[in-house]
VEXFI-256353 format. One record per residue: residue in three letters; x, y negated, z of N, C-alpha, C in turn; residue number from 0. Coordinates in steps of 0.2 Angstrom, whole numbers, plus 5000, padded with zeros to 4 digits. Layout:
BEGIN
{'ALA' {X Y Z} {X Y Z} {X Y Z} NUM};
...
END
This chain:
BEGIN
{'UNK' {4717 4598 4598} {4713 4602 4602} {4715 4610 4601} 0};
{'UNK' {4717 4614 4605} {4716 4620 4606} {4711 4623 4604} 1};
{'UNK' {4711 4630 4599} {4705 4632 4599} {4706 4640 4602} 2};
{'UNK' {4704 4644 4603} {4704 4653 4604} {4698 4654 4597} 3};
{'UNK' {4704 4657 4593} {4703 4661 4588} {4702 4667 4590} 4};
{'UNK' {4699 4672 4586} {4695 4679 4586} {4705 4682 4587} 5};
{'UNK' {4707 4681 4583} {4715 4687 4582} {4720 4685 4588} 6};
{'UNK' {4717 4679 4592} {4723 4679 4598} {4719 4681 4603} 7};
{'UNK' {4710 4683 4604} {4709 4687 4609} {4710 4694 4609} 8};
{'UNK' {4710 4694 4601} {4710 4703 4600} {4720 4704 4602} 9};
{'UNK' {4722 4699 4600} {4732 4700 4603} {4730 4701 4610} 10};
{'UNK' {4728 4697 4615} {4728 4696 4620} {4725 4705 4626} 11};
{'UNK' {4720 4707 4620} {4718 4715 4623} {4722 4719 4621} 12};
{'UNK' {4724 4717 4617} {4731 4722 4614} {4737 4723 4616} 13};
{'UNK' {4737 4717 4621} {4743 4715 4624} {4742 4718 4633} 14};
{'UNK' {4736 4715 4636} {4733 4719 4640} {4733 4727 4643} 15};
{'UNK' {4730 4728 4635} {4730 4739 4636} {4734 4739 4637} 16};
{'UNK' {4740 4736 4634} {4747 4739 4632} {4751 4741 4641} 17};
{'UNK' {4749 4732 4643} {4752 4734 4647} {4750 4738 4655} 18};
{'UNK' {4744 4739 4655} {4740 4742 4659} {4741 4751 4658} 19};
{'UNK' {4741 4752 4650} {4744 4759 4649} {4750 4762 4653} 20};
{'UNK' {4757 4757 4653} {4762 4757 4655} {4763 4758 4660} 21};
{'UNK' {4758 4752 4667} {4759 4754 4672} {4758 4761 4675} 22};
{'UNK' {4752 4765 4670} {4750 4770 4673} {4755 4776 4672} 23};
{'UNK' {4761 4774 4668} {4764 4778 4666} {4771 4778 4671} 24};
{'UNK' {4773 4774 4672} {4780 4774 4679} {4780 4776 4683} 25};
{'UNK' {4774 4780 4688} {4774 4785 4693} {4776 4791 4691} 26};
{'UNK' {4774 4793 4684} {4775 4802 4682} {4784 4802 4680} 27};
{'UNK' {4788 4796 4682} {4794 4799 4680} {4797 4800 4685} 28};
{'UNK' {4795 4798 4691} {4799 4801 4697} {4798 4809 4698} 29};
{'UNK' {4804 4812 4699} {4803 4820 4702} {4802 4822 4708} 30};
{'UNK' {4799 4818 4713} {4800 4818 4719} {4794 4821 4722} 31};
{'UNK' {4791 4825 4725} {4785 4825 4726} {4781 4829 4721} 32};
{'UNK' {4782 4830 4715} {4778 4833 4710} {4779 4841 4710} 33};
{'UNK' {4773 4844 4709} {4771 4851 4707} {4780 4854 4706} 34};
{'UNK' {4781 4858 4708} {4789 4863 4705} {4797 4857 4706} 35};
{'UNK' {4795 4852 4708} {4799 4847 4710} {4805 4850 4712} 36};
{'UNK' {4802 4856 4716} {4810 4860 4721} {4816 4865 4715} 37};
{'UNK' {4809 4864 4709} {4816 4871 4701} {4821 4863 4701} 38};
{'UNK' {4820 4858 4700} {4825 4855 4699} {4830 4851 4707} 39};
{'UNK' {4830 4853 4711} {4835 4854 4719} {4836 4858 4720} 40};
{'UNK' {4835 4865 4719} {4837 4872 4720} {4844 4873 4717} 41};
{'UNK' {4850 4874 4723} {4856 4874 4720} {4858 4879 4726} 42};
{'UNK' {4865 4882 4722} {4865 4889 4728} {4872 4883 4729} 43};
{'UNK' {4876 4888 4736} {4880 4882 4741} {4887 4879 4737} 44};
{'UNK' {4890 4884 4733} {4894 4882 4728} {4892 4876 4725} 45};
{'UNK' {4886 4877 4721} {4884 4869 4717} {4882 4863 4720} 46};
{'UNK' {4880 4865 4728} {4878 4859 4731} {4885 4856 4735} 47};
{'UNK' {4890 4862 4735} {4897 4859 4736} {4901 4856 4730} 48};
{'UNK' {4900 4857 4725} {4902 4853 4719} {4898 4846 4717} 49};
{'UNK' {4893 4845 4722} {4890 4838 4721} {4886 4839 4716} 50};
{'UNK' {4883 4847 4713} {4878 4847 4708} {4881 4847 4701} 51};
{'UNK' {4886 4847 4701} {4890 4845 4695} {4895 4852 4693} 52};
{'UNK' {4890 4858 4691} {4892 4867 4693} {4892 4865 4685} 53};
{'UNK' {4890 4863 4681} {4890 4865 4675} {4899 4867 4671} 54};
{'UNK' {4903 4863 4673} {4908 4863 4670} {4913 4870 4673} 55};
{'UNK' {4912 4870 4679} {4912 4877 4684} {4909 4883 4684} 56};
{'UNK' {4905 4882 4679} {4900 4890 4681} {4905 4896 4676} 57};
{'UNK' {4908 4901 4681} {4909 4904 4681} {4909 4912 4684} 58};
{'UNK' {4905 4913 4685} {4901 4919 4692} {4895 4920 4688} 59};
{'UNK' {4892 4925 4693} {4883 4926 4691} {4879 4920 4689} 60};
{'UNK' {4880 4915 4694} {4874 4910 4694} {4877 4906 4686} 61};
{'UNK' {4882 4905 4683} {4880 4901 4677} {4875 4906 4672} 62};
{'UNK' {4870 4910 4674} {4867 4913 4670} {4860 4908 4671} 63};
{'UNK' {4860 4903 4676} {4855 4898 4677} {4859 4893 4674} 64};
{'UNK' {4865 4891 4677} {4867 4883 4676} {4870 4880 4669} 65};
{'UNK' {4875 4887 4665} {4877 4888 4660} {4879 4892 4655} 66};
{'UNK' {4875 4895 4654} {4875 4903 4651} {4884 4902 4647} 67};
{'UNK' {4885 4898 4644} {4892 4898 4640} {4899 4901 4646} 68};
{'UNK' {4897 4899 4652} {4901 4900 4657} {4901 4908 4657} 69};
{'UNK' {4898 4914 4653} {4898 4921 4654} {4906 4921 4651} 70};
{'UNK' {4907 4917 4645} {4913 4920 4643} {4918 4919 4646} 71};
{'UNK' {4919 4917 4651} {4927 4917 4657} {4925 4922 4661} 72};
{'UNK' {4919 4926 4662} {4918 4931 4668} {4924 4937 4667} 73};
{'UNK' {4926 4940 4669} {4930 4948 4669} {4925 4953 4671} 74};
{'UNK' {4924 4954 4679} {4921 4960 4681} {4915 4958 4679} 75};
{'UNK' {4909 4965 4678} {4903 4963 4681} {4902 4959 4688} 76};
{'UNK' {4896 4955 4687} {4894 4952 4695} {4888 4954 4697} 77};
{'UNK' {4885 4955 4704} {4880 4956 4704} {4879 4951 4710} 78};
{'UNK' {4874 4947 4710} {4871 4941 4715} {4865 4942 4720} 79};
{'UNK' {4865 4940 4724} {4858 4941 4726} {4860 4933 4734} 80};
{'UNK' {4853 4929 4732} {4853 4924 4734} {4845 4922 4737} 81};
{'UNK' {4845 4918 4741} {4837 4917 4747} {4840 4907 4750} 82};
{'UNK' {4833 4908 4749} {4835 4900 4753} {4828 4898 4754} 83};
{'UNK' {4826 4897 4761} {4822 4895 4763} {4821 4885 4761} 84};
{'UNK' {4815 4885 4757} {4811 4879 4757} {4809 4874 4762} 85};
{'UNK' {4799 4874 4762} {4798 4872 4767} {4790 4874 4769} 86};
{'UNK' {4789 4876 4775} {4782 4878 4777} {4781 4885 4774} 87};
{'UNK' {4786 4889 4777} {4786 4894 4777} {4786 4899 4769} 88};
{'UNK' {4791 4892 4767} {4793 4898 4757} {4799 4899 4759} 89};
{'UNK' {4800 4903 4752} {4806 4902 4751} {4807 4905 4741} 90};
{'UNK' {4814 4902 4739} {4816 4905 4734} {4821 4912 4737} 91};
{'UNK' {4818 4919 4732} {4827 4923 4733} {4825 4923 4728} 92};
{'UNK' {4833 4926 4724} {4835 4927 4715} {4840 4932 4716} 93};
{'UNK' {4838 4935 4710} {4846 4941 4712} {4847 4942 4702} 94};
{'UNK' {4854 4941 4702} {4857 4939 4696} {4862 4943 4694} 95};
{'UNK' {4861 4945 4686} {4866 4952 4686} {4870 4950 4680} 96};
{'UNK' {4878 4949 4679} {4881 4946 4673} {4885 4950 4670} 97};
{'UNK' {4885 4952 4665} {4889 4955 4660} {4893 4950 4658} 98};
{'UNK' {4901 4952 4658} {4904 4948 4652} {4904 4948 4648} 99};
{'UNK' {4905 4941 4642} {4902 4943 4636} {4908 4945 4629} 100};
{'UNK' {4912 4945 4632} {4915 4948 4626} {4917 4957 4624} 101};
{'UNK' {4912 4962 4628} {4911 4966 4628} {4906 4969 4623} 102};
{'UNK' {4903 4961 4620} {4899 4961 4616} {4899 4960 4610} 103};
{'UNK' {4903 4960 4605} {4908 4955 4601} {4900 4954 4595} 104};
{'UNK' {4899 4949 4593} {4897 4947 4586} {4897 4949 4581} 105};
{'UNK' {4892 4950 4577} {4894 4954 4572} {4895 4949 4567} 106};
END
């Protein structure tokens, strides 16, 4: 005969919260919908013509967003200035100023 022992009910609650815990946790990894949701889909028309994928390209003002390492291919100064209407009457504008960096040399 079967008995329920004290340490397979305490398993069984522990097993429970566990996984009750978890459920509550796989709605907060969607980005969709949450607070600031838009800082990660805000791409200027170059990056969203690159499929998102500016990082190996950033060469211009905007790699001072996507990846600052991209300042060292720049030549002239650049200066940016950018707007993009959201929704419900926002919008993001940025205005972005780059120096090249080997004007700077390391000490």
């Amino acid at each position: 005969m079967n008995r329920i022992t004290p340490s397979l009910v305490r398993n069984l609650v522990v097993a429970a919260a566990l996984v009750a815990a978890t459920g509550t946790a796989w709605p907060e990894q969607e980005s969709g919908g949450g607070p600031g949701s838009w800082l990660s889909q805000y791409v200027g028309a170059r990056t969203l013509g690159l499929g998102g994928s500016f990082v190996g390209a950033a060469d211009d003002a905007s790699s001072v967003v996507w990846n600052p390492a991209g300042l060292s291919t720049l030549v002239p100064n650049e200066l940016r200035f950018e707007t993009a209407r959201l929704f419900e009457d926002t919008s993001v504008s940025a205005i972005g100023f780059a120096v090249p960096g080997n004007r700077f040399p390391s000490c």
